[in-house]
DRENTOR-394791 format. One record per atom (N, C-alpha, C, O): x, y, z. Coordinates in steps of 0.2 Angstrom, whole numbers, plus 5000, padded with zeros to 4 digits. Each point is the difference from the previous one (the first is absolute). Layout:
BEGIN
XYZ ...
***
This chain:
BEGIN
500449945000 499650065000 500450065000 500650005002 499350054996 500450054998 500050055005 499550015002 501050035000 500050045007 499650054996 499950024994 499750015013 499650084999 500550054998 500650005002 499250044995 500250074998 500450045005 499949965005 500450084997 500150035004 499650074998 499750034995 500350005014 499650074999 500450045000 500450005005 499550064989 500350075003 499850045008 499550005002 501050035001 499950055004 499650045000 500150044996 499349955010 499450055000 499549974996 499550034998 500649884999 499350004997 499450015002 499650034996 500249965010 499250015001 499950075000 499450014998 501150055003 499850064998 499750014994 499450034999 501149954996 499849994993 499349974996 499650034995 500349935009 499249945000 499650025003 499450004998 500850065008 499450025004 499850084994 499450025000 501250014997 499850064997 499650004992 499850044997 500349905002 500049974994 499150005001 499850044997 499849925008 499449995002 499850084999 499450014997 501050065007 499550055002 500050054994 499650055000 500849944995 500150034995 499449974994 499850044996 500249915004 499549944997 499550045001 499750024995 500150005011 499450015004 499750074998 499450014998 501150045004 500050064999 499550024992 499650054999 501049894997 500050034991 499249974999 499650044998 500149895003 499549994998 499350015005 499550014997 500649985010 499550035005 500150065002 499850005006 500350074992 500350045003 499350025003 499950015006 499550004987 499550045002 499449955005 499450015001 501149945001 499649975006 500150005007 499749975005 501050084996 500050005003 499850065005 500050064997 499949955009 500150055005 500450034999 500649974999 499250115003 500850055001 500350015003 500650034998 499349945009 500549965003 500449945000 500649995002 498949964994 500449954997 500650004996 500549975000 499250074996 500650034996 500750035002 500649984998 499150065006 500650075004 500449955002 500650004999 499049945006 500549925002 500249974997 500449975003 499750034992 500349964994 500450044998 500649975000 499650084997 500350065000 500650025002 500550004997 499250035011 500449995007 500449954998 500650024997 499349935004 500649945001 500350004995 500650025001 499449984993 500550004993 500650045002 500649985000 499150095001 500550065003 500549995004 500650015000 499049945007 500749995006 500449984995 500049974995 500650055010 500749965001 500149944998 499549965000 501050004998 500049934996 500049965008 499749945001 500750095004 500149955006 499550005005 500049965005 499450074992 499550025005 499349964995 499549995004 500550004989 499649984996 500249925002 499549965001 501350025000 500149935001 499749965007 499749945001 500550115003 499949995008 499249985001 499849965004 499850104992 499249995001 499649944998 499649985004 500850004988 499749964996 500149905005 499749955000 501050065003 500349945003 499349995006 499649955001 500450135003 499349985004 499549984999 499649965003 500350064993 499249964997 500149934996 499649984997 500850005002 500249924999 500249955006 500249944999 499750105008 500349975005 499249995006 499650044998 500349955005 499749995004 500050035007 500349995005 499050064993 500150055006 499450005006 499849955004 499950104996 500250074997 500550045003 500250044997 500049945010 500650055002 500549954998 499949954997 500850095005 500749994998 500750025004 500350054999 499949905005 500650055004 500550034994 500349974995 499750075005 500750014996 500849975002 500450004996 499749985007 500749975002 499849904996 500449964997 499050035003 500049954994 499950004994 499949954997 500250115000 500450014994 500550004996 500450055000 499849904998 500549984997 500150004992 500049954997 500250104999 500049994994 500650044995 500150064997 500349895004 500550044996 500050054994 500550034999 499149994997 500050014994 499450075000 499850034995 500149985012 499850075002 500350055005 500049995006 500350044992 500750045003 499250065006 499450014999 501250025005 499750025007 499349985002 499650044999 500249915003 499449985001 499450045007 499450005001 501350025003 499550085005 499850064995 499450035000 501249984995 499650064997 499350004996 499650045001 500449884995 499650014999 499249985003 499550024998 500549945007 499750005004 499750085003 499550015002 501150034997 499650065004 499750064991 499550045000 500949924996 499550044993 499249965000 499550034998 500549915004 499349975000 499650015004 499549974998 500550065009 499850045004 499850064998 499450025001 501050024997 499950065000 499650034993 499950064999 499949874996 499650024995 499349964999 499649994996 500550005011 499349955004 499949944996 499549994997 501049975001 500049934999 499949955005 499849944999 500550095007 500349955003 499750025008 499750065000 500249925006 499750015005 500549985007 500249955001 499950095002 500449985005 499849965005 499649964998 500550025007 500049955006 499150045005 499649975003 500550094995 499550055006 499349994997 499650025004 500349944990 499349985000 499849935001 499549974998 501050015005 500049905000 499650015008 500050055003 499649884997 499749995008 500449955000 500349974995 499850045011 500749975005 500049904998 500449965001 498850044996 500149904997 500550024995 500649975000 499350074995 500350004994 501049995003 500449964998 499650095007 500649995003 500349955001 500549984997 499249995008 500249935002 500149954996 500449965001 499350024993 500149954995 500450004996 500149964996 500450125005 500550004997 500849965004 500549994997 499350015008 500649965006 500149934998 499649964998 501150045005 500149905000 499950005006 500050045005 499949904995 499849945007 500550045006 499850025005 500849974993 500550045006 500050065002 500350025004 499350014991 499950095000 499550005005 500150045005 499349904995 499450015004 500249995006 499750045004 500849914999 499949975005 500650075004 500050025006 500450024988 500350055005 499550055002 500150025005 499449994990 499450065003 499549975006 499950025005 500049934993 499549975008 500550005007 499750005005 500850004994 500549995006 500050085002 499950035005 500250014989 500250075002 499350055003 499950055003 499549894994 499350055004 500049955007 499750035004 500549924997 499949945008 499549974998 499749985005 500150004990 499649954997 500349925001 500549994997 499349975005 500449935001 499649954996 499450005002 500849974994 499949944996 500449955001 500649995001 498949974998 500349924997 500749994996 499950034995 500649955005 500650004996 499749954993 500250004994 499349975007 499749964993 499750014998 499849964995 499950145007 499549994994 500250014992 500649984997 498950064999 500249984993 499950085001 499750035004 500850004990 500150054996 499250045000 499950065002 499849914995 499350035000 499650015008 499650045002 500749915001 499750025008 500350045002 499650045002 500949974999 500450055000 500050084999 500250045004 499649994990 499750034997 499250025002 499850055002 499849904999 499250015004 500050035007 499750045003 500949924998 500250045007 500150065002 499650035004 501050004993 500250055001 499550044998 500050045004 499549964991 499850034995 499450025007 500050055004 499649904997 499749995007 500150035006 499750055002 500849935001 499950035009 500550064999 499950045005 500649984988 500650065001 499450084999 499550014997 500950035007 499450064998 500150034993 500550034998 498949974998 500150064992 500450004999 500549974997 499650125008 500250054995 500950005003 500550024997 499449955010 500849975002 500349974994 500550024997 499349925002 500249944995 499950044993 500349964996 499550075001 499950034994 500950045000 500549994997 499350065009 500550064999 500949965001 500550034997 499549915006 500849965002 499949994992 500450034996 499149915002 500249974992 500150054994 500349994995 499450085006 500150064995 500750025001 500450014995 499949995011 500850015002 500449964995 500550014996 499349945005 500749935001 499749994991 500450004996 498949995002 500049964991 500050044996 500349984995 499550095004 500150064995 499549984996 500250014994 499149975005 499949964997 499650034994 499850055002 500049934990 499850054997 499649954996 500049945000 499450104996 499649954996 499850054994 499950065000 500049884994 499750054993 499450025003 499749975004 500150094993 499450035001 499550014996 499950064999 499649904999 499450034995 500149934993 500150034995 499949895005 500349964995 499450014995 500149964995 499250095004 499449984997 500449994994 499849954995 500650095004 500250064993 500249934994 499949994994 500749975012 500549954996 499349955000 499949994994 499749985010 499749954997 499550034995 499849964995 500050115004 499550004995 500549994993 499849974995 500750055005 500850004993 499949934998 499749994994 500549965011 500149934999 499349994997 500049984994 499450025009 499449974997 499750024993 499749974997 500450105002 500150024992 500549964995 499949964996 500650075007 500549964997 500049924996 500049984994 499849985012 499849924999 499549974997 499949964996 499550115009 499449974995 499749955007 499449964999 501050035007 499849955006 500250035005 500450045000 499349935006 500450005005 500749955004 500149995006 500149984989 500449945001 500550004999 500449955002 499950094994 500950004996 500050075004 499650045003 501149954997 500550035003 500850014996 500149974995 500350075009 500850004997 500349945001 500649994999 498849965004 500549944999 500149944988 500449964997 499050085003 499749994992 500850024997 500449974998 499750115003 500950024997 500249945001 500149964995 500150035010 500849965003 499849964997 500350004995 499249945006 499949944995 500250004993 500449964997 499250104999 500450014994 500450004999 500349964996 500250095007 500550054998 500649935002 500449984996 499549995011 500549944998 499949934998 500349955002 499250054993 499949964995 499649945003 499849954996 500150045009 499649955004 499349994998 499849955000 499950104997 499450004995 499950024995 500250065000 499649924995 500150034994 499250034998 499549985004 500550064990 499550034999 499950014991 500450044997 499049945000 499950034993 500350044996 500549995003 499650044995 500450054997 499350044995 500150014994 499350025009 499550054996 500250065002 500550025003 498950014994 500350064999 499650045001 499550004997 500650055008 499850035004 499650074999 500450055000 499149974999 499850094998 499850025006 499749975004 500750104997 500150035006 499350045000 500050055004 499649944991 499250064999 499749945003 499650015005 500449914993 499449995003 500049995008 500549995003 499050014999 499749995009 499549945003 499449994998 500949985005 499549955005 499450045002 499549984997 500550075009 499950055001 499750084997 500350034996 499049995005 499850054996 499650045006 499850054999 500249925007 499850045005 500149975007 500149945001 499850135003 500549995005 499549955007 500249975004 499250034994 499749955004 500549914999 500249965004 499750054991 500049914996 500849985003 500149955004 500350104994 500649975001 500250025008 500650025000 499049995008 500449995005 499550065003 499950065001 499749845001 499550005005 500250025007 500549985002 499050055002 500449995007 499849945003 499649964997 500850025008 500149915003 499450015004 499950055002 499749904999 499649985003 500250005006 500649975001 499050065007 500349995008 499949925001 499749964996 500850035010 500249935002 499550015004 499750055002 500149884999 499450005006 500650005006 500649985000 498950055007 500550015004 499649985008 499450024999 500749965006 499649995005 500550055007 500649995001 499250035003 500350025009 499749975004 499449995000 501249985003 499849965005 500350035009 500649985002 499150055001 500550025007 500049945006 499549975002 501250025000 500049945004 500350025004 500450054998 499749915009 500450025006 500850004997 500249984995 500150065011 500850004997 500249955005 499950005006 500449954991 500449965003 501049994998 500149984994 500450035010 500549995001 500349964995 500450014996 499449945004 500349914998 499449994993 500049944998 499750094999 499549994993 500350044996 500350055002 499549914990 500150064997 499450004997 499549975001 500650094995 499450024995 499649924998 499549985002 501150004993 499449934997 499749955006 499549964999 500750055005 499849955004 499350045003 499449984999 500750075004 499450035002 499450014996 499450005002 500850004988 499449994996 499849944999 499649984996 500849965007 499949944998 499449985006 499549955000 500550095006 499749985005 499150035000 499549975002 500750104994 499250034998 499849984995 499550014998 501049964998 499549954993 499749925004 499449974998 501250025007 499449955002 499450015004 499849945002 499950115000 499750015003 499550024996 499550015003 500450004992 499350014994 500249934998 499749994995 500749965006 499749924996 500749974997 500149945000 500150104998 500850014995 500749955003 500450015004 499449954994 500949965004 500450024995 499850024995 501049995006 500350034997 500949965002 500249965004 500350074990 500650005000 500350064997 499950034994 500749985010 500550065000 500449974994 500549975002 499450034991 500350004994 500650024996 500449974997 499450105004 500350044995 500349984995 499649964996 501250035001 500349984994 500049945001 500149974995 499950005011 500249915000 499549964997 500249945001 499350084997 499349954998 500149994992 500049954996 499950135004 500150014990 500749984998 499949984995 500650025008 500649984998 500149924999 500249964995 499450025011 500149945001 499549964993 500249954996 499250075004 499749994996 500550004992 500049954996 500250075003 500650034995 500549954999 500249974994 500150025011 500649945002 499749934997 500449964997 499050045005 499749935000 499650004994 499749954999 500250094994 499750014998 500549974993 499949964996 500750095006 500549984996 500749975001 500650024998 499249925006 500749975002 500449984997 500650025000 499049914994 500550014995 500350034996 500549984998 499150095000 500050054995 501050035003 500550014998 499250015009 500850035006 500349954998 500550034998 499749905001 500549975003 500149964992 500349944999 499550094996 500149974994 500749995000 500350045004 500249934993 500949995000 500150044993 500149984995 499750075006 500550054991 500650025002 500350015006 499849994989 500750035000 500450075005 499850064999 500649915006 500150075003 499650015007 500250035005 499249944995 499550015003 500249975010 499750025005 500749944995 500249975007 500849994998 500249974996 500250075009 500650005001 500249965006 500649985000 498949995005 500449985004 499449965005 499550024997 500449945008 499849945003 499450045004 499449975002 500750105000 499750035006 499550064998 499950055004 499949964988 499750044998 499249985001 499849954998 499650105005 499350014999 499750024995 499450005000 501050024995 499750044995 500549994993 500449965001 499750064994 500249994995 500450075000 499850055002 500849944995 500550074999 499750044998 500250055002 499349954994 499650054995 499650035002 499850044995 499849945010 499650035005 499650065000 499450015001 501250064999 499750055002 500450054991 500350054999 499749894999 499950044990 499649984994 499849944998 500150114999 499549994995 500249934995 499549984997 500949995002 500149934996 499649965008 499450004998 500649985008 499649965000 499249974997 499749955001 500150104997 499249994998 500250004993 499749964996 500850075001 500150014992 500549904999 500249984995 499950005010 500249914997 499549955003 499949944998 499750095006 499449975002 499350004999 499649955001 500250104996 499550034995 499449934999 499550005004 500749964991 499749944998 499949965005 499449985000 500950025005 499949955006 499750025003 499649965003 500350104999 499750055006 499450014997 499750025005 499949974990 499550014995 499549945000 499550005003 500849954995 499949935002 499849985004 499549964999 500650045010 499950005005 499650045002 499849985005 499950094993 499550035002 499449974997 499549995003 500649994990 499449974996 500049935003 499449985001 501149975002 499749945004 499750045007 499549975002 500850075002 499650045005 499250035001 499650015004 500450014988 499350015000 499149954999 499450015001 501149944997 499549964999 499649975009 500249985005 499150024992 499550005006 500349955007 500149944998 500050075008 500349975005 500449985001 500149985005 500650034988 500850015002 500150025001 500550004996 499650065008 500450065002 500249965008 500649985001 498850015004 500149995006 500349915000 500249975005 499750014990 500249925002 500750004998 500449975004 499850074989 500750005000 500550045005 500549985002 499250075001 500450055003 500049955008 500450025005 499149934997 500049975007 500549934997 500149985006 500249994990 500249984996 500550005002 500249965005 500350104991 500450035001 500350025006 500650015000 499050015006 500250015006 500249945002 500649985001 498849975001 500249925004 500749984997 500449975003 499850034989 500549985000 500750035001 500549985003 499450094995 500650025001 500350065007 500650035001 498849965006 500050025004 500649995004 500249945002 500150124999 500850005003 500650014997 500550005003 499350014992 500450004992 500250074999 499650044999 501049985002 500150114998 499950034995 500450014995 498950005005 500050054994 499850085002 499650005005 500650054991 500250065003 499250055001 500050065003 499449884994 499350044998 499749955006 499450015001 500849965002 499749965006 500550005007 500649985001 498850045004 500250015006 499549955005 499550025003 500949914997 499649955003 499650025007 499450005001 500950025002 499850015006 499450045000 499549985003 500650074995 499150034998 499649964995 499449995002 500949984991 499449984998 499949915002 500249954997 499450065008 499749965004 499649964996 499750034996 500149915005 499649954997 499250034999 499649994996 500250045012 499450035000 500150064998 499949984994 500250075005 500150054994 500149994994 499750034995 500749935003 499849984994 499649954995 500050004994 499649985010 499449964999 499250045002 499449984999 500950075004 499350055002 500150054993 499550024997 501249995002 500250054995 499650004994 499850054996 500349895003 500049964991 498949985002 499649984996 500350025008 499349995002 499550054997 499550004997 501050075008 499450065001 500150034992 499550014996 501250015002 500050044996 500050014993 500550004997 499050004999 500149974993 500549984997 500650025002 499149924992 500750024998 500350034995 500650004999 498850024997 500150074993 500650055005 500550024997 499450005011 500050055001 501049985003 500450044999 499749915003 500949975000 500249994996 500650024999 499149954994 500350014992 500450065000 500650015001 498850054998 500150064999 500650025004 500550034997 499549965009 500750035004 500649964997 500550034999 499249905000 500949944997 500150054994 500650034999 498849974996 500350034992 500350095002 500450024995 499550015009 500150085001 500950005004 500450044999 499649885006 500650025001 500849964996 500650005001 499149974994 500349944995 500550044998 500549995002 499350054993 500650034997 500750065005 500650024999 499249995006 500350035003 500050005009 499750045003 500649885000 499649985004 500250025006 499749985005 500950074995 500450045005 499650065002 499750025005 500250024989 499950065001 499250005002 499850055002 499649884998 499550015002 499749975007 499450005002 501249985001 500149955005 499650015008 499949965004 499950144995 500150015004 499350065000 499750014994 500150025011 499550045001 499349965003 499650035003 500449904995 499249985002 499750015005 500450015005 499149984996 499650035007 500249935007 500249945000 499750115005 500449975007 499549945000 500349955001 498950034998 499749985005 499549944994 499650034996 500349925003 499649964997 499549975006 500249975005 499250054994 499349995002 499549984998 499650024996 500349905008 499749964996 499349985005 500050025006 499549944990 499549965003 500049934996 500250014995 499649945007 499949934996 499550004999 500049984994 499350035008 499349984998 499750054999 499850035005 500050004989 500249974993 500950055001 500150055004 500349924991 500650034999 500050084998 499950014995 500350035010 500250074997 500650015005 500349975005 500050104989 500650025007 500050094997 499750024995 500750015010 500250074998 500749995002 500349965003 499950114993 500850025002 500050075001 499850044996 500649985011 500150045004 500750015001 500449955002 499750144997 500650024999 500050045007 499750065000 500649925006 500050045005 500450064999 500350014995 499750025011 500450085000 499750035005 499450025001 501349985004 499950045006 500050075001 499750024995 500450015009 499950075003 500850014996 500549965000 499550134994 500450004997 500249964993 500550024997 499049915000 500549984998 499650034992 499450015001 501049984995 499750004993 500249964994 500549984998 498750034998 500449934994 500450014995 500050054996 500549905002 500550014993 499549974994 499549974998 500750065000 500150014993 499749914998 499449984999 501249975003 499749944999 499549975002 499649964996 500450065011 499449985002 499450024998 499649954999 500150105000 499750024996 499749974991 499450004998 501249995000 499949964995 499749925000 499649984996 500650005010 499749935001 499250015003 499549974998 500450095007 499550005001 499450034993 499549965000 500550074996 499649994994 500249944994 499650004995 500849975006 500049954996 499649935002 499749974996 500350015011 499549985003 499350014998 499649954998 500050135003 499550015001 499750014991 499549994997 501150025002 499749984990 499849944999 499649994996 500849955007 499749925002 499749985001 499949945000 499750125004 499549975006 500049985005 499549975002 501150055004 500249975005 499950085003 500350054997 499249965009 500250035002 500750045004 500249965004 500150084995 500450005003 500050075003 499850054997 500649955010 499750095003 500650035004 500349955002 499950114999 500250005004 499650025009 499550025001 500849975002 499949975008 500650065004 500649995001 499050074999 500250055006 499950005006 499550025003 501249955001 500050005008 500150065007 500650025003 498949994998 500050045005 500049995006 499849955001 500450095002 500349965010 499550055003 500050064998 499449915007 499350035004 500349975006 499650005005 
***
C-alpha cells in the first residue's frame, strides 16, 4: 500500500479558508451581516492567530488552557491568543462557571485543590469523582477565582458562523476538514467532475440551516450527599418513578462496538499486530482502518441486521470471548445482566445506527454518550439520561449523541442535578 502524501505547513488553515472563501463567493447573499463581518474578520487576522483559532475548533472544548498548546508551526502563541481576544474571537477564563474550570484539571491537579480547600477523599476515587467533588462542597467564586489564577484559560467565541460555512459548503452536516486530509493524502480518492461555481444546493436561507431542535431536558433536586455522585443520585430518582437503571456512559456503546466487531478488530492484515500484547490493531486511531476493512465492516452489519441477530450474535460473542483484551470492552462493567438487559430494551435499528456512525471512525466517536441507560422489561422500554451537576455543561459530543438518539427514537434527555 502506498504511503500518504505528506502535508504542507498550515494545511488546515488552507482547507479551513478554502471552505470560507467557497462560501463567501457563492452564499454571500445568504448570509447575515454579521456573518459576513465574521467571516471577514477572520481572513484579516494574523496567520498565527487564523492558525491557533482554526486548531481550536478542531479540538475539543469549549475552553482551553493555553500551556496545552503545543504547535510548532505557530510562532508566539500568547500573542496571538491576545489578538483573538482582543478581536472578540476568543473568550477568556471570566465567563467559564467554575464546572467548566474544573474539567479542565488532571486527576493530580484535583486532588492538589481538594487538599488546598480541606476537602478529604478517598485515595480511590476516580478522576470524575474527584471533579464532582470539588465542584460540589469547594466554594464558587473561591474555586473559580484560584483555577482563573493557575489555567489562563480561553475559549472560541460565537462557532454559529463556522458551522453555517461547513454546512453550505457540503451541502450536510457531516463532513468536516477531516474530508481535506483524506483527499489531500490520497487515502480517498474522488471523481474528477467538474465543478460550476454559479450553481447552488441552496437558494434560501431557511432550507439550508435550520435551527436544531431543543433536547428534552428534566430537574431533578435531591439531598446533598458527601459519598454520591450525580449519576448515582439520578439513578436513585429514576428508580423511584419505576425505572431500574445502569451508570453506562462509553462502556456500554463501546462495548457493544468491541463485540460487534471482533473479528472485524482482530482481522491479521498486514501491519495490523506488532506484538503478543495488543487490544486493538496498530491502525486503530487512522483513517485506513475502515478504508481495509470497509467490505467486512459492511457485511457484518448486513448479518447484524437481520431479524434477531444482533442480540444472539453479540451474547455469542461475549460468552466466548469474555476476558479476552479488547480496547472497546471493559469486562467488568459490561456485565452479563447489562448486557442482556441492553440487547433486550433497546432496539435494534437504533445500536446498528450507533455500530454503522461509529465504523468508520471508531476513536473519534468513542465518546460523549449519555451517563445513564434506563430500562423496564414488561413490555421492554428504556431512556437515556445525560446527567449534569451544579455548574456542569454539555460538550459538543455529547450533545451529538443526545440528538442522534432522539432521531432514533430513543428518548434521550438531559438530567439537571440540584442539591435541596
Amino acid at each position: 500500500m502506498a504511503q500518504p502524501a505528506a502535508l504542507p505547513e498550515g494545511y488546515y488553515l488552507q482547507n479551513f479558508e478554502t471552505v470560507l472563501r467557497d462560501v463567501l463567493a457563492r452564499y454571500g447573499d445568504l448570509l447575515r451581516p454579521e456573518e459576513e463581518a465574521r467571516i471577514s474578520g477572520f481572513l484579516a487576522l494574523p496567520p498565527p492567530a487564523r492558525r491557533l483559532l482554526v486548531r481550536m475548533f478542531t479540538r475539543q472544548g469549549p475552553w482551553f488552557r493555553p500551556d496545552g498548546f503545543h504547535y510548532p508551526e505557530i510562532e508566539d502563541i500568547p500573542g496571538a491568543l491576545a489578538t483573538l481576544c482582543a478581536q472578540g474571537f476568543c473568550a477568556t477564563g471570566a465567563m467559564a462557571a467554575p464546572g467548566d474550570l474544573v474539567a479542565l484539571l488532571r486527576k493530580d491537579e484535583l486532588g492538589d485543590r481538594l487538599r488546598g480547600f480541606g476537602i478529604a477523599f478517598p485515595r480511590t476515587l476516580s478522576r470524575a469523582g474527584l471533579a464532582e467533588l470539588l465542584s460540589s462542597r469547594a466554594d464558587p467564586e473561591a474555586l473559580k477565582t484560584a483555577l482563573l489564577q493557575s489555567l489562563h484559560p480561553v475559549a472560541p467565541l460565537d462557532q454559529d458562523w463556522v458551522r453555517l460555512a461547513f454546512f453550505l459548503f457540503f451541502g450536510n452536516g457531516d463532513q468536516d476538514l477531516t474530508d481535506f486530509v483524506l483527499a489531500d493524502t490520497g487515502r480517498v480518492r474522488y471523481e474528477a467532475y467538474p465543478i460550476d461555481p454559479r450553481d447552488r444546493l441552496f437558494q434560501a436561507r431557511v432550507a439550508c440551516h435550520p435551527p436544531p431542535e431543543p433536547l428534552p431536558e428534566l430537574c431533578l433536586t435531591v439531598p446533598r450527599h458527601p459519598s454520591r455522585s450525580v449519576e448515582r443520585a439520578a439513578l436513585e430518582a429514576a428508580a423511584q418513578a419505576g425505572w431500574a437503571g445502569f451508570f453506562t456512559e462509553n462502556g456500554l456503546w463501546q462495548g457493544l462496538f468491541g463485540l460487534a466487531f471482533w473479528d472485524q478488530l482482530f482481522a491479521p492484515l498486514p501491519g495490523a499486530f506488532q506484538h503478543r500484547f495488543q487490544a486493538a490493531p496498530a491502525d486503530i486511531g487512522g483513517p485506513d482502518f475502515h478504508h481495509r476493512r470497509r467490505e467486512a465492516i459492511e457485511r457484518r452489519l448486513e448479518q447484524l441486521a437481520a431479524p434477531g441477530a444482533l442480540a444472539t450474535a453479540l451474547l455469542q460473542v461475549a460468552e466466548c470471548k469474555r476476558g479476552i483484551s479488547n480496547a472497546f470492552v471493559n469486562w467488568r462493567m459490561l456485565t452479563q445482566d447489562l448486557l442482556g438487559t441492553a440487547l433486550e430494551v433497546l432496539p435494534a435499528p437504533v445500536v446498528l445506527s450507533v455500530l454503522s456512525t461509529m465504523a468508520p471512525n471508531p476513536m473519534a466517536f468513542r465518546s460523549g454518550f449519555p451517563d445513564l441507560l434506563l430500562c423496564r422489561l414488561d413490555p421492554p422500554a428504556c431512556m437515556l439520561w445525560e446527567v449534569k451537576g451544579p455548574g456542569d455543561t454539555l460538550r459538543p459530543e455529547q450533545e451529538r449523541w443526545l440528538r442522534h438518539f432522539n432521531r432514533e427514537g430513543v428518548e434521550a434527555r438531559i438530567a439537571w442535578i440540584a442539591y435541596g
